[in-house]
N, C-alpha and C positions, 0 to 999 in steps of 0.2 A: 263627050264629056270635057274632053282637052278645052275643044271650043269656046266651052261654056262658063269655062275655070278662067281663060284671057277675059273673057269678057266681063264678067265678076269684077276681076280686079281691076280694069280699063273702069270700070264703073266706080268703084270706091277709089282709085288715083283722081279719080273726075270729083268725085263728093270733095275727098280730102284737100283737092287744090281751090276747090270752092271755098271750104269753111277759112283755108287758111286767107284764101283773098281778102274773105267778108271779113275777117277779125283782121287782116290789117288794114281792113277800110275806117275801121272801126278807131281802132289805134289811133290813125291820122289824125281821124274826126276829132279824138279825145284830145290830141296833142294843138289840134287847132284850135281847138274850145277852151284850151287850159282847166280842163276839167276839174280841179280844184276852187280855182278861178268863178267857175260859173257857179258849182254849187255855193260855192263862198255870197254873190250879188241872189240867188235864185233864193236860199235859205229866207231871207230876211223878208222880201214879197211872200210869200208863205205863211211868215208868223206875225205880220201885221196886216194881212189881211185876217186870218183869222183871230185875233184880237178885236179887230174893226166887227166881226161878226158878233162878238160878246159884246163891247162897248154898245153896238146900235141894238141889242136886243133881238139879233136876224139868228136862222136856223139853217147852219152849214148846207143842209140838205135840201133845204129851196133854192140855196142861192150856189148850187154845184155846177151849173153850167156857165156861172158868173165866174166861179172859182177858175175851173180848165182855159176857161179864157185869159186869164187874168194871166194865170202859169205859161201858159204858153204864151202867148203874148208877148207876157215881160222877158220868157227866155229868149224869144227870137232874136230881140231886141238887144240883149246883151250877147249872144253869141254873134249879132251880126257888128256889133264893135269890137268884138274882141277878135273877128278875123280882119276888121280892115288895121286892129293893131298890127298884127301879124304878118300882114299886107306890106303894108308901112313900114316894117321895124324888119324885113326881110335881112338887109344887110350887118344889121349888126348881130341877128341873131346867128350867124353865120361865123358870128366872131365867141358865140358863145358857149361853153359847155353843155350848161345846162338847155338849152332849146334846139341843140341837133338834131334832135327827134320831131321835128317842126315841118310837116309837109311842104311848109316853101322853103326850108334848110334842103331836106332830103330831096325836095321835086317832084317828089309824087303826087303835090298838084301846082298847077301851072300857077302863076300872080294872078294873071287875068282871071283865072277860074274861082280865085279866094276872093278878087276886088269884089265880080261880080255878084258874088254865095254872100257876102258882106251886107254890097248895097240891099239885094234884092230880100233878102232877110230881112234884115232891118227896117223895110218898107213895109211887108206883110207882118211882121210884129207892129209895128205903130199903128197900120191899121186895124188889127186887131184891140190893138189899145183904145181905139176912138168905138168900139163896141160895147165899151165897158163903161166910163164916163171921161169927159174933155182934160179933166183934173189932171186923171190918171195918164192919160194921154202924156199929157206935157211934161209930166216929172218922170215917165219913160223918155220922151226925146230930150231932156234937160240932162239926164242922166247918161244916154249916148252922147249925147254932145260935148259934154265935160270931159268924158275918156276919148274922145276921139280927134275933135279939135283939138282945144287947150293943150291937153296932157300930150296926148300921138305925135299929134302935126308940131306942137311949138315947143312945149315946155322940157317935154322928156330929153331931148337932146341938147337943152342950152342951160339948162337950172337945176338947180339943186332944190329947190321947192316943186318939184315937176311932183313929189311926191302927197303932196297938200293938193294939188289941182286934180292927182286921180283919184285922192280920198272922196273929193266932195262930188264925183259921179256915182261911186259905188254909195252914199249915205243919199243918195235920193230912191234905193227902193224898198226902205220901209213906207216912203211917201205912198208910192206907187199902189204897193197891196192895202194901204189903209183906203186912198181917194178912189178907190171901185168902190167904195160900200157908203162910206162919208167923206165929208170935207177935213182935209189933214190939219185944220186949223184946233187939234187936240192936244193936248199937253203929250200923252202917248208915243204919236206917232215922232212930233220933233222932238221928244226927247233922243227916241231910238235915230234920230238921224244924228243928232250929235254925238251921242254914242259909238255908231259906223263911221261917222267923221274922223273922230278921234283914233279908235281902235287901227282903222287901217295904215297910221303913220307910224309903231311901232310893229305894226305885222311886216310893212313892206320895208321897217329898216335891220329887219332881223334877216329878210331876205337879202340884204345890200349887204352883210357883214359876212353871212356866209357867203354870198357869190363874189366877194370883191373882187378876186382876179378876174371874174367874167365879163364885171363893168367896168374896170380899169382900160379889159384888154380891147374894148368895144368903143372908148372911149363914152362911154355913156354917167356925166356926171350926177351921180347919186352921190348922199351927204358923205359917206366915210370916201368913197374917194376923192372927192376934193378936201374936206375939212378933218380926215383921218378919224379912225376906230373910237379913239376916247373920247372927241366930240360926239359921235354917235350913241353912243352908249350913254352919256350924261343925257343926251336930247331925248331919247328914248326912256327914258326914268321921266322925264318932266311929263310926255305926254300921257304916260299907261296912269301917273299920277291925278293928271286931269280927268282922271273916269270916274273919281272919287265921289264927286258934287253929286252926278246924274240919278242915283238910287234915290235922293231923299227929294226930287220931286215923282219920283212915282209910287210915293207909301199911298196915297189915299187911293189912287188905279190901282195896284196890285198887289197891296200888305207890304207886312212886316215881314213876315219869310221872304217875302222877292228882295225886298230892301236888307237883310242878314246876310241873303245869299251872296248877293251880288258885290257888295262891300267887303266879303269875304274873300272871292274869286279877287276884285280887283287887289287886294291885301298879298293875295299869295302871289299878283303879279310882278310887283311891286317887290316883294322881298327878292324876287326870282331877278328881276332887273339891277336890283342893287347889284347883285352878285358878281354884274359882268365887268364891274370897273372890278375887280382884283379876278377877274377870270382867268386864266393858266392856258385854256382851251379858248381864246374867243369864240372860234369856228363852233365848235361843241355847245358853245353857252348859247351862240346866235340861233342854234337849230331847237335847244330846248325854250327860248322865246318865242320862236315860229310855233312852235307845236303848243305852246301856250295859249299862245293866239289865239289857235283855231279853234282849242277846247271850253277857251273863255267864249268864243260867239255861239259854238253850237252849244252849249251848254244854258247861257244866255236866253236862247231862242228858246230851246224845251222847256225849261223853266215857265216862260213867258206864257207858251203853248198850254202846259200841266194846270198851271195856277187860273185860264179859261177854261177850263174844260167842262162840260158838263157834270161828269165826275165830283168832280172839286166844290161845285155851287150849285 
C-alpha cells in the first residue's frame, strides 16, 4: 500500500508539473502575441467579413470553410508580426515595465526561436491567404508590412509619427475579411478602415500617457515624450473628434440606429477626452481613454454584426 501511495503522488507531482509547464507555455505565448493586441487586428476581419456575407447576399454556412480560412490565416499573419515586433523591440522592452513578462525579456524563448516562429508563420498565413482571393492576400501582406517595416524596423525608434505608420497596418484588416467574399472597392469596408485608422491613434496615445516613464526610460520617442502630456491630450481630442464625419456615410448600409449609435459612442468619447486637459490624475484619465477605446471598437463591431444578422432582416 505504502508503495502505491509514492506512486499516486510521483504521479499527480508529474500531472501537476505538467499543467503548470503547459499554462506557462501558454502565458508566453499570450505575452508574445500581445493578446489584447491580436484580438484588437483579429476582431475587425471577423465583422467585415461577415458584413461582406450580408452585403453579397452569401450564406455564413456555405461559405464556413471560406470563413476558418480567412480567421486563421489573417491570425497567422498578424501574430507572425507581432513576434518579429518583439523580435526587434527585444531591447527596449528590457528597458520596460510594462513587457517584462515578454518571453524574449524573461528568455524563455530564445530570439532566434521568436525570428524564426515570426518568419515561418507569417509565410503559412499568407499562403493561406492566397486560398482565399489575391485581394485578400495583399491587404494581409500590406498590413504586415506597414507594422513590420515602416513602424518596427524605421519609424518606432526615430519619430514621433511612428504612431500613424502603425495605425495604418492594423486599418487594412477590415480590407482583408471583406476582399475573401468581394471586392473592397465598397463604401463599407473603407469607411471601417478609416475608422481603424483613426481610432488607433487615440488608443495608442492613451497608452503613451499612461506608460510614459516606460518610453522616456527606453528612450522610445512617442508624442508626449518628446512634445509633453498637454500636447498629447489636445492631439488626442482632435483625432477621437475626427470619427464624427464616418457614421453619416453609412446610414444608407446600415440605418439610423448604427448612425445614433455610433455618433453617440463617439460623443461620450469626446466628452471623456475633454476631460483630460483639466485631469488631476493624468495617469487615471489615460487608462479610462484606453478602456474607452476598446469598448468603442468592440462595441462598434457587434453593433455592426447585430444590425446583419439574420435576426435583424
Amino acid at each position: 500500500m505504502k508503495n502505491g501511495h509514492i506512486q499516486s503522488e510521483t504521479a499527480l507531482e508529474t500531472i501537476t508539473g505538467s499543467s503548470s509547464n503547459l499554462l506557462s507555455l501558454l502565458m508566453d505565448i499570450k505575452y508574445l502575441l500581445k493578446g489584447k493586441v491580436l484580438v484588437a487586428n483579429v476582431l475587425p476581419v471577423f465583422t467585415s467579413f461577415w458584413l461582406a456575407l450580408y452585403f453579397s447576399g452569401e450564406r455564413f454556412i456555405e461559405n464556413l470553410g471560406l470563413f476558418l480560412l480567412t480567421m486563421i490565416g489573417s491570425t497567422l499573419v498578424i501574430s507572425g508580426a507581432l513576434m518579429l515586433n518583439n523580435w526587434y523591440e527585444v531591447d527596449l522592452d528590457k528597458k520596460m515595465v510594462r513587457t517584462q513578462k515578454r518571453p524574449t525579456v524573461t528568455g524563455n524563448f530564445s530570439l532566434k526561436t521568436v525570428l524564426w516562429s515570426g518568419i515561418i508563420t507569417t509565410i503559412i498565413g499568407l499562403v493561406m491567404m492566397l486560398f482565399t482571393t489575391f485581394e485578400a492576400a495583399i491587404y494581409s501582406f500590406l498590413g504586415w508590412f506597414f507594422y513590420v517595416v515602416p513602424y518596427t524596423f524605421w519609424t518606432k525608434r526615430k519619430y514621433t509619427w511612428n504612431t500613424i505608420i502603425g495605425s495604418i497596418s492594423g486599418a487594412f484588416t477590415p480590407l482583408i475579411g471583406w476582399a475573401v467574399l468581394a471586392p473592397a472597392n465598397h463604401i463599407v469596408p473603407i469607411v471601417m478602415f478609416c475608422i481603424l485608422f483613426i481610432w488607433q491613434i487615440p488608443h495608442t496615445l492613451a497608452i503613451a500617457i499612461k506608460r510614459l516613464e516606460d518610453y522616456t526610460r527606453a528612450g522610445v520617442p512617442m508624442l508626449p515624450v518628446v512634445y509633453g502630456v498637454d500636447m498629447t491630450i489636445r492631439q488626442n481630442l482632435i483625432y477621437i473628434i475626427a470619427l464624427l464625419p464616418f457614421p453619416f456615410f453609412l446610414i444608407t448600409s446600415l440605418g439610423w440606429f448604427f448612425f445614433i449609435f455610433t455618433i453617440s459612442l463617439t460623443i461620450g468619447w469626446i466628452i471623456l477626452a475633454m476631460k483630460g486637459t483639466r485631469a488631476k490624475d493624468v495617469k487615471q484619465w489615460a487608462q479610462s481613454n484606453l478602456r474607452y477605446s476598446l469598448i468603442y471598437l468592440i462595441l462598434l463591431s457587434f453593433v455592426m454584426i447585430i444590425l446583419t444578422s439574420p435576426i435583424m432582416n
